[in-house]
N, C-alpha and C positions, 0 to 999 in steps of 0.2 A: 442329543441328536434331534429330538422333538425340539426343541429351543430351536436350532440352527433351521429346523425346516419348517417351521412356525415365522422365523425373522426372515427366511428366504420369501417366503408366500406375501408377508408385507410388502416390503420391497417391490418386487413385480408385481404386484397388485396395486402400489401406491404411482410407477411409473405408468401403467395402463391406465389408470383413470385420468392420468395429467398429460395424456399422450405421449409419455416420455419411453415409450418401449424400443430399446434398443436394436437397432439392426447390425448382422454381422458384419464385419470388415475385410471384403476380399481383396483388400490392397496388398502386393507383395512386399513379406516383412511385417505386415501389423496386424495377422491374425489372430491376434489374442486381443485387439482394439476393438472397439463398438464403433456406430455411427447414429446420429442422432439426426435429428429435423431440425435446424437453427428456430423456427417459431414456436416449436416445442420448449425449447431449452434455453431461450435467450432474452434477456430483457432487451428491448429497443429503446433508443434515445434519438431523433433527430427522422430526416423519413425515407422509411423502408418500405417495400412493397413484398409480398408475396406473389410472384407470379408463378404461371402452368405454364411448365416448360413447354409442354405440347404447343403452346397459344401461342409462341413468340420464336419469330426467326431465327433470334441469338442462341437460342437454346434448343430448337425443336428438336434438333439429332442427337442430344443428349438426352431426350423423354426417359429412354429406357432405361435411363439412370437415378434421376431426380423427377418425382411428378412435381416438384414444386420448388422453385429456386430464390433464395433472399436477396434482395437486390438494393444496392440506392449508389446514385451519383452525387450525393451531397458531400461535400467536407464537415468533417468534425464529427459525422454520423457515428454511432456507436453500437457494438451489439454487446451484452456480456452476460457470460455464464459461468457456475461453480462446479467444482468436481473435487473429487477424492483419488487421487490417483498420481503417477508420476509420468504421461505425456498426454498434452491432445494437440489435434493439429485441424488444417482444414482441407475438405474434395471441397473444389469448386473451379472455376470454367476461367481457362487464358483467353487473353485477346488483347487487341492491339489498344484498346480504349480501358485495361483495366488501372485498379488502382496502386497503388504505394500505400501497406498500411503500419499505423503504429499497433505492436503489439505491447499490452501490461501485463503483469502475471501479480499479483497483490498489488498493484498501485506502483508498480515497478518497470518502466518502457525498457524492451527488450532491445539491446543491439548484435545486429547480425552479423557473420564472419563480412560482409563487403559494403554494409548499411545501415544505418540505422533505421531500417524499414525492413519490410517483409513486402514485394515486389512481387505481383502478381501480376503483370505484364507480360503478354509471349507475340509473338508474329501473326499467330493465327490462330483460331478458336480451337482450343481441345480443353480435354481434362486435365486438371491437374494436382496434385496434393501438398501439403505442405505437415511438418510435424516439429513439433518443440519438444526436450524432454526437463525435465526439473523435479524438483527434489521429492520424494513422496510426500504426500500429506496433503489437506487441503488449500486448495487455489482459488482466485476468484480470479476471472479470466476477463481483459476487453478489448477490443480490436475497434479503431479508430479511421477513417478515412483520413489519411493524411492530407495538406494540401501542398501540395510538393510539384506538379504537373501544373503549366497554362492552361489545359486543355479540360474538359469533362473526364473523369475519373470513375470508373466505376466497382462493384464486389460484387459478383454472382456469387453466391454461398450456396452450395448443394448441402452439405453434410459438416455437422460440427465433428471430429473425431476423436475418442475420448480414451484412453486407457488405464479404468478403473469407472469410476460410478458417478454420475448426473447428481450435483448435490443443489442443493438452497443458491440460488445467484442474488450477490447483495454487492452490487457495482460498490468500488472505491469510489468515495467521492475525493475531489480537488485530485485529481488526477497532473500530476508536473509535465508540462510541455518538454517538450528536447529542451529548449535553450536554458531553463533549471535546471534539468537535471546534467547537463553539460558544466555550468557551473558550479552546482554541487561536488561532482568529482573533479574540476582543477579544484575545488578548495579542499578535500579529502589527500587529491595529491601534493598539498603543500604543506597538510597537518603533517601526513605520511612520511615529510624529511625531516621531522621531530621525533617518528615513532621509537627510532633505533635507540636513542639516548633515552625518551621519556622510558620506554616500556621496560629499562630496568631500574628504575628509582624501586625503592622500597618501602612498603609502607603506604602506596600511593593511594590519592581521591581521584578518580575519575566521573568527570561530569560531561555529562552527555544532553542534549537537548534540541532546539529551535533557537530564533534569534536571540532571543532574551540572554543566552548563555552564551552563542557568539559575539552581541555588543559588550558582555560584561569583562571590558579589556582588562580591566587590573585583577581581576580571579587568582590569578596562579602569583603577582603580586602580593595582593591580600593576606593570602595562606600562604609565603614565601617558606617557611619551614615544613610547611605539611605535603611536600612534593604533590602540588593539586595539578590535574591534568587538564585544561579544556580544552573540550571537540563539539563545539555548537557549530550547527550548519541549519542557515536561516531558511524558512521557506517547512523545515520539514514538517512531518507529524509522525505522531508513533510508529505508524505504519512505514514509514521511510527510513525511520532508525533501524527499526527491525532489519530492513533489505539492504540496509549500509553497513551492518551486523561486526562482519567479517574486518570491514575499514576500521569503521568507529571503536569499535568495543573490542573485538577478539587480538588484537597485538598487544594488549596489557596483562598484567597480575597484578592487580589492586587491592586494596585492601577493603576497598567500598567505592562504589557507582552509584552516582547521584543522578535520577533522570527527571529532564524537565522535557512536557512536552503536553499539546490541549491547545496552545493559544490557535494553532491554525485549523484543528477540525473545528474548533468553533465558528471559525470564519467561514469555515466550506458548510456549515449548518450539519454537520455530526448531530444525532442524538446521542445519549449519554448510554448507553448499553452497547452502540455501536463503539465508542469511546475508550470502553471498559472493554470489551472484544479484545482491540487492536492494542489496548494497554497490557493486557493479560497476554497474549499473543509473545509480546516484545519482552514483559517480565520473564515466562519460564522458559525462553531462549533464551535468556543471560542467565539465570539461574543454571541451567545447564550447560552453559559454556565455561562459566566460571562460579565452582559450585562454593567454594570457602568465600567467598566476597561477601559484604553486607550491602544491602541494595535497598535506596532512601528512593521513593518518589515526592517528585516537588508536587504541591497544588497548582492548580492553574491562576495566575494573577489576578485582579480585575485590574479593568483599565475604564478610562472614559468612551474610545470608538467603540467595545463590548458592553458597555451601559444597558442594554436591554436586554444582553445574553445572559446579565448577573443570577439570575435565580437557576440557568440550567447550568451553569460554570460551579454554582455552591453543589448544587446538586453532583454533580461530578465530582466534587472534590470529597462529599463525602464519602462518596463508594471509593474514591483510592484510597480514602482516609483506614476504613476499616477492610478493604484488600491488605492496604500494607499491614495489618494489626493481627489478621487470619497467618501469615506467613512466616517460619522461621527466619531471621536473619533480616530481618526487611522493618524500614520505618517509614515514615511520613514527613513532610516536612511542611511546614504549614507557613506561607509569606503572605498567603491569600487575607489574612485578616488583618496584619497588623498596617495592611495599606487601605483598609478602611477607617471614614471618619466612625463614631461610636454610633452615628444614626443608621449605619449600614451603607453608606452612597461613598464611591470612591474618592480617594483622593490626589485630589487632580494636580498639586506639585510635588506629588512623586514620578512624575510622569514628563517624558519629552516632548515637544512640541506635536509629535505625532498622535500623542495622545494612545500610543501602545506600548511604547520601550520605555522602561525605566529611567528613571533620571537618574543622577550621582545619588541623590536623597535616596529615591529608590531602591537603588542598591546598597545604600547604607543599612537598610532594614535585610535585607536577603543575606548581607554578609553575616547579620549580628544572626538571623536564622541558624542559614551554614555553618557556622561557628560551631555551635551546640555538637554538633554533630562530627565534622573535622578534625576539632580540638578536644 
């Protein structure tokens, strides 16, 4: 009991000096919700003002509600915060000049029962609220200005609203516009008319990844005896796999999943802790989705266009090296070296004209890898 009211006193001690003390939520229906200050709780990207609702027209007759309102008319503007919890939503102000926003919940654009936006446009100025619910557990939350409207666009944010607890806000980076993530799932929906056959094979290699594992057409070729499954869907990162979970990964019984995936936080400037996050994140949800599997992760390749990334890319490959080595059931797969010359500096006719995908040669060395492991 002393423990529990010792970690209570932290806690509200720790939101009070970061001004994060929560106020109660007398929204009907979400009494058990908090409300927070969005500059309290939110990292900012692009430009946002703090206004006193008192000071400004648009807002003065709602003072009694908000002393202080987040605002901006920018496109692509962003605010985003973490929580512990399974709903938050937003108080804040209609109007005829409001915006269309993208919402993300882990790096994931939300679509809504009529839009792919969250529409905070109304006829006339009032309050109004909005609420999402989602799975418990930790979230990092970000809310985007769409640019969807001719017109000026704007987000009055009164109150972020939380149901559970204000944690650490650590924006996704490389966040998938709609038009990605739209073709992402018509290409999930084309794997999807394969699943009903593949997902009873026996015995199967399931390999999951980024482009590298989508270009690699002759894969299941290759391994033609070893019923190998691939679902590469280019563009992603771990964090993406992760939220395609259910598509990708969960209609199989495999015998082993092989995941490749790093080339593109590298490109979004990922540090490697965050890397390992989102890798660990996406490991012990397969791990518990499918707990008799054995689960290989690939290293990150180098290539020539990441030539200056090479020392944080080695660096990352050795924490998945010995992640996979700490785990039961799990290995490593290592293609990262053998596509280096012996001075350490890549090698650049393994590689296609772009200078990131693999060549045939290229994949001749990932196959002789995979092999090991498959066969």
């Amino acid at each position: 009991m002393k423990k529990f009211l010792t970690a209570a006193w932290l806690l509200l001690a720790t939101l009070a000096a970061t001004g994060q003390t929560p106020e109660p939520c007398d929204l009907p229906g979400l009494e058990d919700a908090k409300m927070y200050v969005p500059a309290d709780v939110c990292k900012k990207h692009g430009l946002w003002k703090d206004v006193e609702a008192a000071r400004d027209s648009r807002m003065k007759q709602f003072a009694d509600r908000f002393a202080t309102v987040m605002t901006s008319g920018h496109p692509k503007s962003t605010l985003s915060f973490g929580f512990d919890g399974d709903m938050f939503g937003l108080y804040d102000l209609g109007g005829p000049e409001m915006a269309e926003l993208m919402v993300y919940v882990d790096g994931k654009m939300l679509s809504f029962p009529d839009s792919h936006y969250l529409d905070r446009k109304s006829d006339s100025r009032r309050l109004q609220h909005a609420v999402i619910n989602v799975e418990p557990g930790h979230h990092q939350v970000t809310l985007k200005i769409a640019e969807t409207r001719g017109e000026k666009a704007y987000l009055m944010l009164g109150r972020i609203i939380v149901r559970g607890k204000i944690a650490e806000c650590r924006p996704v980076k490389g966040l998938p516009p709609m038009k990605q993530q739209l073709k992402w799932e018509e290409k999930i929906a084309r794997y999807q008319q394969r699943d009903a056959e593949q997902s009873a094979w026996p015995g199967s290699t399931l390999v999951v990844g980024s482009s590298s594992i989508e270009l690699w057409k002759t894969l299941e070729a290759d391994f033609a005896d070893h019923n190998v499954i691939r679902r590469g869907v280019s563009g992603t990162k771990a964090i993406d796999l992760y939220n395609y979970r259910h598509e990708l990964i969960e209609p199989f019984d495999p015998k082993r999943i092989i995941v490749y995936e790093g080339d593109n936080e590298i490109g979004f400037k990922w540090e490697p802790d965050e890397m390992m996050e989102s890798m660990k994140k996406l490991f012990f949800e397969i791990r518990r989705m499918k707990p008799d599997a054995e689960i290989y992760l690939v290293s990150i390749k180098p290539s020539p266009v990441r030539a200056k990334s090479l020392a944080k890319i080695q660096s990352v490959n050795a924490m998945l090296k010995e992640f996979a080595e700490s785990q039961p059931a799990t290995g490593y797969i290592d293609i990262h070296t053998p596509m280096l010359n012996p001075d350490g500096t890549v090698r650049p006719e393994l590689f296609r004209s772009d200078g990131l995908h693999p060549s045939d040669a290229g994949y001749n060395i990932w196959r002789t890898e995979f092999s090991k492991v498959i066969k």
